[in-house]
Structure formats: structure tokens, C-alpha cells
N, C-alpha and C positions, 0 to 999 in steps of 0.2 A: 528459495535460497534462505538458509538460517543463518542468523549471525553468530560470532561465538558470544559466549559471554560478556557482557558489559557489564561494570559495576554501574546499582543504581539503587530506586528506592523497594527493594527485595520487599518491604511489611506492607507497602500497597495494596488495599485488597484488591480483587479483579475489578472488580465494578467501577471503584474508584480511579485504578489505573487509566482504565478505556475513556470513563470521563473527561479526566486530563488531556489524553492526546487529541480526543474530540474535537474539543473544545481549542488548543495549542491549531491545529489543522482548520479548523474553519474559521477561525479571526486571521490567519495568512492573508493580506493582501491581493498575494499572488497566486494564489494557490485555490484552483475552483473544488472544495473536496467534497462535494453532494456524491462527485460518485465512487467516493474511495469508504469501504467498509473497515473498521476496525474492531477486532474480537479480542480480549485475553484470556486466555486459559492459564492457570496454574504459571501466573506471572510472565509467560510468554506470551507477545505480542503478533498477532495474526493481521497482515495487511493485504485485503484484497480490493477489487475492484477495477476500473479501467480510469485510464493516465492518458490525456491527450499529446505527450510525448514526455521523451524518455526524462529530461532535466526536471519534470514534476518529481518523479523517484526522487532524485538527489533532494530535491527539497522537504518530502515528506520524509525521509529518514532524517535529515537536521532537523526537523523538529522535532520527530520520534526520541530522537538520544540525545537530545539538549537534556542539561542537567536537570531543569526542573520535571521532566518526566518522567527519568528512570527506566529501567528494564534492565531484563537479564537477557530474552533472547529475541529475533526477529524472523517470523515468517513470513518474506517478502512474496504474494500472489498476483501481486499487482499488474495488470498488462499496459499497454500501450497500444489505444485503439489508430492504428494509422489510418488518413485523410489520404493517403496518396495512393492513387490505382497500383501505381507499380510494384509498391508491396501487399496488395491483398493477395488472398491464398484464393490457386484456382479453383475451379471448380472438379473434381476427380472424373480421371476418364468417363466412370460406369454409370456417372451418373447426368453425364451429357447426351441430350438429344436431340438428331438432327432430321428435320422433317423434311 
């Protein structure tokens, strides 16, 4: 999902950008981000990696576009590894075998 445009700090170079959120994301308290990846390209913000549930999202985008980071746009990649049996994905017919 991309965000629209947000005003923010546009003359950031990329390097330096990424830095900041980095750094914003792993001083979080709450927030375990070893497994969250951040990339900028041409001042858009790429977030991948896996989310032990979905209210991580909400927090790593409040920090992403808190004023002191800036950006213009957000590639949200980020998934949500679920713990609970009942949503993992089966396993495909063709590739079940029963002895």
C-alpha cells in the first residue's frame, strides 16, 4: 500500500533519511524492529519485513510520519506473522501426501 503524499523533509538525502527512521524505530520502547527492514529510494519510504501483529503497523507508521522524519511516500510491505494455527495457510491440495 502507498501512501499519498505527505509533506515533510523532501532535501533529505536517502541515506540520511533511512537513518533517522532507523534509529526513530529501534529506540521504541514498544516496538521489537530487528525484523522490520527499511529502504529509501528517491525520498520514498519502503517498509518491509514481518510484524508480530497488526497494531505494530499503527506504531511503525507513527513514527515513520512524525514530524521529525519526514517523507513523501510509504511502501507499506510489512506482514504480520500470525502465532495462531487457525490462520495459517494450508497446505495446497497437490502437494499433500497420504501414505
Amino acid at each position: 500500500m502507498i501512501s499519498p503524499d505527505v509533506p515533510g523533509y523532501r532535501d533529505i538525502p536517502n541515506r540520511e533519511l533511512r537513518w533517522r527512521i532507523r534509529r526513530e524505530l529501534d529506540a521504541h520502547p514498544q516496538l521489537d524492529a530487528r525484523q522490520i527492514v527499511v529502504d529509501v529510494q528517491d525520498g520514498s519510504i519502503i517498509l518491509d519485513g514481518w510484524l508480530t501483529r497488526e497494531a505494530e503497523r499503527e506504531l511503525v507508521w507513527h513514527i515513520v510520519t512524525s514530524e521529525g522524519v519526514g517523507h513523501r511516500k510509504i511502501d507499506d510491505r510489512m506482514r504480520v506473522q500470525s502465532t495462531d494455527v487457525t490462520e495459517m495457510p494450508l497446505v495446497p491440495r497437490q502437494a499433500r501426501h497420504w501414505f
